[in-house]
Every structure is written in structure tokens, then in C-alpha cells.
C-alpha positions as CSV (number, residue, x, y, z in Angstrom):
1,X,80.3,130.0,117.1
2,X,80.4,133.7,115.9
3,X,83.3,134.2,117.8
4,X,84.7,131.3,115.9
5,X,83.8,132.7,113.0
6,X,84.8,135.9,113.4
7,X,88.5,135.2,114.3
8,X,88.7,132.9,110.8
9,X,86.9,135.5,108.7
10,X,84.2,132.5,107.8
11,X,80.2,132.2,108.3
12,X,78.7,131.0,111.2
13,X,77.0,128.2,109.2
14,X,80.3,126.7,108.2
15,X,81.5,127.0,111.9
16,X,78.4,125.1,113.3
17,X,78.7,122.4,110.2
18,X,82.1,121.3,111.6
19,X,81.2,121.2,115.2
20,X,78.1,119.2,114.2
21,X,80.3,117.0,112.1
22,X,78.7,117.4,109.1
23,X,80.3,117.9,105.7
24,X,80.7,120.9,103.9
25,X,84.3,122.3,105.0
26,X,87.5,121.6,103.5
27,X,89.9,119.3,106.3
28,X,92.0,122.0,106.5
29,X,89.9,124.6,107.3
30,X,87.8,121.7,109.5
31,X,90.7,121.7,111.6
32,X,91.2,125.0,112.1
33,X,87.9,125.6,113.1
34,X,88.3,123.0,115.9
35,X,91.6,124.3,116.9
36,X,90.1,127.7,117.4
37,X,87.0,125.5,119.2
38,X,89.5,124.5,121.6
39,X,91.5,127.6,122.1
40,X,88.4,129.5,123.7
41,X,87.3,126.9,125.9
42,X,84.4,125.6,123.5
43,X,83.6,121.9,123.8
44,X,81.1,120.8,121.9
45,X,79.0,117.8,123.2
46,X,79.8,114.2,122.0
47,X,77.4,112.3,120.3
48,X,77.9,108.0,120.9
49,X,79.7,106.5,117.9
50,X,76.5,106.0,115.7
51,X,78.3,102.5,114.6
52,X,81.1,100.5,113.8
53,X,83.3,100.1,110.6
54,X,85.6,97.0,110.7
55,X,89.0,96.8,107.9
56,X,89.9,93.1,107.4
57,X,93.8,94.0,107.8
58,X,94.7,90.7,105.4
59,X,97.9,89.0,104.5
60,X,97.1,85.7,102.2
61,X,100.6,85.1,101.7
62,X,102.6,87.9,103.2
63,X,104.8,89.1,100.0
64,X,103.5,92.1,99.9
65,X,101.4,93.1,103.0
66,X,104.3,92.6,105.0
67,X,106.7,94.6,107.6
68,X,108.4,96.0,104.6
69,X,104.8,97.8,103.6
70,X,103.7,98.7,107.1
71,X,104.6,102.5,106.4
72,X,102.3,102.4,103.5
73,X,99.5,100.3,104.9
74,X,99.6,102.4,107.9
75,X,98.4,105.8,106.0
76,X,95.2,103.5,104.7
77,X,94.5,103.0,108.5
78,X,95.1,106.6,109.1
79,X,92.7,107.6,106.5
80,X,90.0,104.9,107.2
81,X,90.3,106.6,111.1
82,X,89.8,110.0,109.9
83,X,86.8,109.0,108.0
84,X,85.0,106.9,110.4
85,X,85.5,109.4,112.4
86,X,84.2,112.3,110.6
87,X,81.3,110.3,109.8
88,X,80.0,109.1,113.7
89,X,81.4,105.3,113.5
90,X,83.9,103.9,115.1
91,X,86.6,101.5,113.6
92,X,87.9,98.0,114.7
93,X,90.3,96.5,112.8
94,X,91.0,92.9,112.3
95,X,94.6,91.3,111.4
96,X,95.1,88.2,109.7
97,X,98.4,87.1,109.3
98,X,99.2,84.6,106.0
99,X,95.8,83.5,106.7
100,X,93.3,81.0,104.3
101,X,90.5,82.9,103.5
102,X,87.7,80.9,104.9
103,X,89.3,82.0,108.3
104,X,88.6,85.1,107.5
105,X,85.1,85.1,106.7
106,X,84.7,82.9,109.9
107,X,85.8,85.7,111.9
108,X,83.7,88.5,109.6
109,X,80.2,86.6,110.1
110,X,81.0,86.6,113.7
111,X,81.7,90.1,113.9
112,X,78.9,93.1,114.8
113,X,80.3,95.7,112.7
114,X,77.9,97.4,110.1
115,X,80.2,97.6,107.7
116,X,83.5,96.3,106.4
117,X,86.2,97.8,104.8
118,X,88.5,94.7,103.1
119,X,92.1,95.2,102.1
120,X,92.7,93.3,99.2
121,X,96.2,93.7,98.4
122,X,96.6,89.9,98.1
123,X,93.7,88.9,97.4
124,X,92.4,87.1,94.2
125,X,89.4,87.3,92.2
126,X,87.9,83.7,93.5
127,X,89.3,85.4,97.2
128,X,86.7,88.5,96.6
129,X,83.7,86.7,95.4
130,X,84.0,84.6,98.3
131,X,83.2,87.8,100.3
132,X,79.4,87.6,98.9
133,X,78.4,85.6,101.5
134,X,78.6,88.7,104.6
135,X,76.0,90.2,103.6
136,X,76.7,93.6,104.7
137,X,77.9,96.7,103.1
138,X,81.5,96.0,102.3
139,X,83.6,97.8,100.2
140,X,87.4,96.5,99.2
141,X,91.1,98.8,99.0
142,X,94.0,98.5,97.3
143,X,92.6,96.0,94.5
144,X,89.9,96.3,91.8
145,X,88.2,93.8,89.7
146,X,85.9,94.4,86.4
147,X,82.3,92.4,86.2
148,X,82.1,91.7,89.9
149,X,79.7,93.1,92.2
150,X,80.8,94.9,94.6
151,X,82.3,98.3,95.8
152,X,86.3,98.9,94.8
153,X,88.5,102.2,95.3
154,X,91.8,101.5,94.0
155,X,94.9,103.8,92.7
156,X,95.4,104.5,89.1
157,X,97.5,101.8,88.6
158,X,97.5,102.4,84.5
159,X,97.3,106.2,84.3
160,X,100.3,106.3,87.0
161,X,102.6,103.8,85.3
162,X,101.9,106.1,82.0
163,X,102.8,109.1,84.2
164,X,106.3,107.6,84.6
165,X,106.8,106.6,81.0
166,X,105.8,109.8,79.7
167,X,108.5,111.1,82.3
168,X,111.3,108.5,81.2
169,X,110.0,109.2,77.6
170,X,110.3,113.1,78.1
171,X,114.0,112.2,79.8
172,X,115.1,111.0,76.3
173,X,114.5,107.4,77.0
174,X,113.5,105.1,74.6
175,X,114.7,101.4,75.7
176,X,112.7,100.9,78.6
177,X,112.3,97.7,81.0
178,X,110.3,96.6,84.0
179,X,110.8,94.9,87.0
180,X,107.8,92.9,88.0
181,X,107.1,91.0,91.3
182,X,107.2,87.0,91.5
183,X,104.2,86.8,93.3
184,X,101.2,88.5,91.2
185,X,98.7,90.7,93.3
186,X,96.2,92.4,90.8
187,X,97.6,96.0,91.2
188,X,101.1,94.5,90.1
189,X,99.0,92.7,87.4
190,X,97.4,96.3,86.2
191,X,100.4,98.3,86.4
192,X,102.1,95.4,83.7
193,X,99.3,95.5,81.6
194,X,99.9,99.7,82.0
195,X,103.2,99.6,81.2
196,X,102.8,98.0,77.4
197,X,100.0,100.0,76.9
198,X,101.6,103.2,77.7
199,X,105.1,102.1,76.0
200,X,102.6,101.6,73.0
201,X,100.9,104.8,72.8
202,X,104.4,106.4,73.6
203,X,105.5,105.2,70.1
204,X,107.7,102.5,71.9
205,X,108.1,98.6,71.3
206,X,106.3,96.7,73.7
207,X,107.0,93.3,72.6
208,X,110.9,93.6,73.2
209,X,110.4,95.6,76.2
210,X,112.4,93.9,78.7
211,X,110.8,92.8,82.0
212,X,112.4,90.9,85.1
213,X,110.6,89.3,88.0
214,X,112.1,89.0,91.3
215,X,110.7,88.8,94.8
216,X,108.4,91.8,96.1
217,X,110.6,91.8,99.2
218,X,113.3,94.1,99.9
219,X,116.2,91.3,100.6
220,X,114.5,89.0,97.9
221,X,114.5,91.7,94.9
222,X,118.3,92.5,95.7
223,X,119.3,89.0,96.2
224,X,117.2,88.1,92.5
225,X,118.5,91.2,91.1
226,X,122.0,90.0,92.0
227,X,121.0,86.7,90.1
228,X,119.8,88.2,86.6
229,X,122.8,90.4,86.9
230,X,125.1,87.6,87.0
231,X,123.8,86.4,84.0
232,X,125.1,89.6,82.1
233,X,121.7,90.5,80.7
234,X,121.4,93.2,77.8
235,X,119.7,95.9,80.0
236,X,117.6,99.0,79.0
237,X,118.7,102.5,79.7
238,X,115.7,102.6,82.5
239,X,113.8,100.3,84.6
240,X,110.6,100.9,86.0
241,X,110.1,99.1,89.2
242,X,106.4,97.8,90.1
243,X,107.0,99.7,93.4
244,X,109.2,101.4,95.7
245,X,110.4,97.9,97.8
246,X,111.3,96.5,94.5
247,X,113.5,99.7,93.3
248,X,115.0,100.0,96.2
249,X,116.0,96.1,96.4
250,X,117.6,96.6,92.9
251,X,119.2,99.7,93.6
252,X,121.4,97.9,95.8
253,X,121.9,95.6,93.4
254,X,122.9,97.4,90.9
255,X,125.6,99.4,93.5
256,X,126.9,96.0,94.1
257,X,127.3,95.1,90.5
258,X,129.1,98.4,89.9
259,X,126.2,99.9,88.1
260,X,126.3,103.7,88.3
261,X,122.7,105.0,89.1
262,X,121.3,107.0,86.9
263,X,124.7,107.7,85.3
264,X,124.5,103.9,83.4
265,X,120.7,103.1,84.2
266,X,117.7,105.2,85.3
267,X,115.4,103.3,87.6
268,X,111.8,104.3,88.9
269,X,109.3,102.8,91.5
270,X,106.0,103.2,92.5
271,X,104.1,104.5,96.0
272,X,106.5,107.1,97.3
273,X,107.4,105.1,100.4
274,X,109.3,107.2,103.2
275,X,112.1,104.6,102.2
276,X,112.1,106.4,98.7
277,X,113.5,109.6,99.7
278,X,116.7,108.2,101.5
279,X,117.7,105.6,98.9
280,X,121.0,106.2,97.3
281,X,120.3,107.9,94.6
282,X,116.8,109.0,96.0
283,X,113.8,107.6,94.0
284,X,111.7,109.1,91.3
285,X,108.5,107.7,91.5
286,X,104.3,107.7,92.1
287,X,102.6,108.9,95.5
288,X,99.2,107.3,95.8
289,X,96.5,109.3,97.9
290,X,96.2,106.4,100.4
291,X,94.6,108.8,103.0
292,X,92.0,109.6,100.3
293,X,91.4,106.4,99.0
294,X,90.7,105.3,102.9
295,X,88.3,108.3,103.0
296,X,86.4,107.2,100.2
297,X,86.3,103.8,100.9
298,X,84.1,105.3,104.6
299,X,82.1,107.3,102.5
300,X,80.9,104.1,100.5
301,X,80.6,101.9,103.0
302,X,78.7,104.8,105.3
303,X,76.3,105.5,102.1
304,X,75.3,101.8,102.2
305,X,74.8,101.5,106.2
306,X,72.5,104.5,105.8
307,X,70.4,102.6,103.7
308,X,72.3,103.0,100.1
309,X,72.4,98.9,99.9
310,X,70.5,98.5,96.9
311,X,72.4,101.1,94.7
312,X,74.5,100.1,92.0
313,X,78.1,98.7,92.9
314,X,80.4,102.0,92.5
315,X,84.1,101.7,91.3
316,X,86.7,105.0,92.0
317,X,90.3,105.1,90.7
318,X,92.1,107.5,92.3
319,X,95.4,109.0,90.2
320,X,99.0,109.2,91.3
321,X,101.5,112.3,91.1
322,X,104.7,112.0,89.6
323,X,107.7,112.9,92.6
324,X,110.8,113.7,90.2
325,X,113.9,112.9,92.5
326,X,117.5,112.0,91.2
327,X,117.1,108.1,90.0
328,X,116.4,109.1,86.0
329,X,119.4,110.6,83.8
330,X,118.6,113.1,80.9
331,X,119.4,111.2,77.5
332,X,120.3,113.5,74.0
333,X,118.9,111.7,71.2
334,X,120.7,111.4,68.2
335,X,119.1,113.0,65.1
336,X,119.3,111.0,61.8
337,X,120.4,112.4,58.8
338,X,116.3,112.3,57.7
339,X,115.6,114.3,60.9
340,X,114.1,111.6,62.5
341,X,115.5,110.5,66.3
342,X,118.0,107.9,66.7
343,X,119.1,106.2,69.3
344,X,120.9,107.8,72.3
């Protein structure tokens, strides 16, 4: 360990925390520290799993937990691993394909983990009460709900959405529309309910913003895209996209229908998939700490396996950064003769 330590310039205290797997070092420097471990020859002995941590991989209707959102889905996984493993368990996880949900709490009171971890992407409120009756420490991803019971960790669905106004806003913009998805998940539900808030504080309309809902598909938001367009709608000068599938489905909509991107419309999504960055024009939009919001969601679930159970329920948002690509257009507003902006 002092060898260790001495080669990294850090104390032998924070060399022996890693190798004990306890916390106190940053993952980076963690995993330097075990690098170096490895690169003299030092293996440090390893303790049994000290349990297991199961995520309830569900799809309730498959529009949005689908192969289009595996990328996405897949860094939850990858941060769920890391924690579990940083904190002694091992994970299992269970897959339920467009599945009712009493089949899934068949197969979770039959199952030995300690703990469960429950995506609830698709999920609805009624869907996460019904979870009440595992009795174990449980703690749900990728939704959030006020007034119930239970542990949530969940993006910044409104604080994000307001990240990408203020953007469009900053841009020049000042007619701004949304493109929804057809089927409602709660975190599509939040980031609507963001986007009039945020248009309002931003000085904006919110009651004749407009908003479009098409499928949350790839193939189903361009072929309903192609559908509103043929109706020759009145559109805004941006378009903020309830995520990245969506944007992307209507970006090839809008190519179809001769619509110049961001030349004649700016468009933004949500999530920063890897599909974001190869788009044509390349996506402006939101990346979600998915790795750290599977982290946190060990930590919780960990805290109430170690005997936690009979704290208060604990709720964590975690915030979004803004990834500026080349899918928004500077606008020049025009200045009234009262000095006051006008339109673009």
C-alpha cells in the first residue's frame, strides 16, 4: 500500500480505503489506485458478494423501453453494476417484455434478492403503488411520483427542459413548439408540464405554444411527423423534442418535406443518445447522468438492506447539461421603434 501510495503521491489511508472497498476516493482516482494495485502484482483478497440487488428491467407497453432505447437503458445497467459492485452485492437482473404488471410482482416475491432496483420508465402511478406489496427495500429509476411512499431518483426533467428554452431563448427564439410522445410515461408528462412553465417564466406565451404528438418510436415519429406536415401546419421557428428518438424521427421528416434544418426550423431533443451526434444536422440537446442516477439508486437501496428501512422515503433529481451541437439557428430580433423586441 505505501508503494501504492507513493507512486500516486496520495496517503496510505486512501490507498487501503479502495482496496477494502470502502468509500472515500473519487472513481477516478479509485481506479487508478487499482490499476497501480494490479501493475505490481498486488491482489487483494475477495470478500463473497455480501448480497444481491435485483433491477426489474420492465417494458409495460414497449414505446419507449424498446430496442430504439437500449443504448440509453444500457448505461443505467452499467451504473447499477458499478454500484453494486462498489458496495459488496451482486446484481441480477430481470427482463420483462410488454408485460402486465401482476407478472411482475409474481416473479419479484419469488425472487431472493435483498433489494430491488425497478425501472419505471413505463410505469404508472397505480403500476408503483402496486409495488407495496414486496416488502423489501426497493427503490424505482427513471420515473418519480409526489405523495407516494417510496424511494425515486429521476432526471431533472423540469430544470433540463428550462435549460433548453433558456438556450432557444438566448438563440433569439421566441415562437417555440414541442413535440410530445403519443403514449404518456410520467417523465414525458414532467418535461410538458416543464416546457409551459419555463416558456412562462421566459416571458413567452404558453397557451399558443404549439405542441405535436406523434409516436415515441423512431419510424413512428417520422411517419406522424410526415402526417402533420402534410397538413401544412403554421410551425414555430423551434421545436423542442421530448427526447432524442423523437428529434431524430422528425428530422427526417422535415428533410423529406424539404425543410432546411436549422436554416428554416431549429429543433432540440432530450438524453444525448449516441444516435444524437450522427444525425444530420447533429442534435442540440440534454445528457442525463444515467451512470449516476444508477449509483444512487445502489446507495439507497444498500442504506435500507443495512438496516435504513424505517427512514423516511428519499426523493433525488439529478440535473441535465446542455450539449450545444448544430440543430438551433441564431435569430436577430427586430427592435421596435419603442425599443422593445419584435419579432424576428
Amino acid at each position: 500500500m505505501r508503494d501504492i501510495a507513493e507512486r500516486l503521491g496520495v496517503s496510505a489511508t486512501t490507498v487501503s480505503l479502495v482496496l477494502n472497498n470502502k468509500p472515500g476516493a473519487g472513481e477516478e482516482l479509485r481506479d487508478r489506485i487499482l490499476k497501480t494495485a494490479r501493475e505490481l502484482g498486488y491482489s487483494p483478497p475477495r470478500l463473497a458478494a455480501s448480497g444481491t440487488l435485483c433491477l426489474l428491467h420492465i417494458a409495460r407497453h414497449g414505446r419507449t423501453v424498446n430496442r430504439d432505447h437500449d443504448v440509453f437503458l444500457a448505461e443505467y445497467v452499467e451504473g447499477l453494476s458499478h454500484g453494486a459492485k462498489h458496495a459488496g452485492f451482486s446484481l441480477e437482473i430481470l427482463n420483462f417484455k410488454p408485460s402486465a404488471i401482476e407478472r411482475v410482482l409474481e416473479a419479484a416475491l419469488a425472487n431472493a434478492a435483498d433489494g430491488f432496483i425497478v425501472l419505471g420508465t413505463e410505469l404508472s402511478r397505480e403500476d408503483v403503488e402496486a409495488f407495496a406489496v414486496l416488502r423489501k427495500p426497493l427503490v424505482f429509476i427513471d420515473t418519480y411520483h409526489d405523495f407516494l411512499d417510496f424511494d425515486f431518483v429521476d432526471m431533472n426533467n423540469e430544470d433540463s427542459i428550462f435549460l433548453l428554452l433558456r438556450h432557444l431563448h438566448d438563440m433569439g427564439h421566441r415562437s417555440i413548439g414541442m413535440v410530445k410522445g403519443a403514449v404518456e410515461t410520467r417523465n414525458f408528462r414532467l418535461r410538458e408540464e416543464g416546457f409551459y412553465a419555463g416558456l412562462r417564466s421566459l416571458g413567452l406565451d404558453s397557451d399558443r405554444a404549439p405542441v405535436f404528438s406523434v409516436d415515441q418510436t423512431y419510424h413512428g415519429a417520422q411517419r406522424d411527423m410526415q402526417g402533420i406536415l402534410a397538413g401544412h401546419p403554421s410551425l414555430p421557428t423551434a421545436l423542442l423534442c421530448a427526447n432524442d428518438i423523437i428529434a431524430s424521427g422528425c428530422l427526417k421528416a422535415f428533410a423529406e418535406a424539404g425543410i432546411a434544418v436549422p436554416d428554416e426550423l431549429s429543433v432540440v431533443g432530450f438524453d444525448d443518445l449516441p444516435l444524437s451526434a450522427v444525425v444530420d444536422p447533429p442534435l442540440t440537446t440534454i445528457r442525463v447522468s444515467k451512470a449516476q442516477i444508477g449509483r444512487m439508486a445502489v446507495q439507497l437501496v444498500v442504506a435500507r438492506v443495512r438496516g435504513e428501512a424505517s427512514l423516511p422515503s428519499v426523493k433525488v433529481l439529478i440535473g441535465g447539461r446542455l450539449v450545444e451541437r448544430r440543430s438551433v439557428r441564431r435569430l436577430e430580433q427586430a427592435v421596435a421603434p419603442d425599443g422593445k423586441e419584435g419579432s424576428p
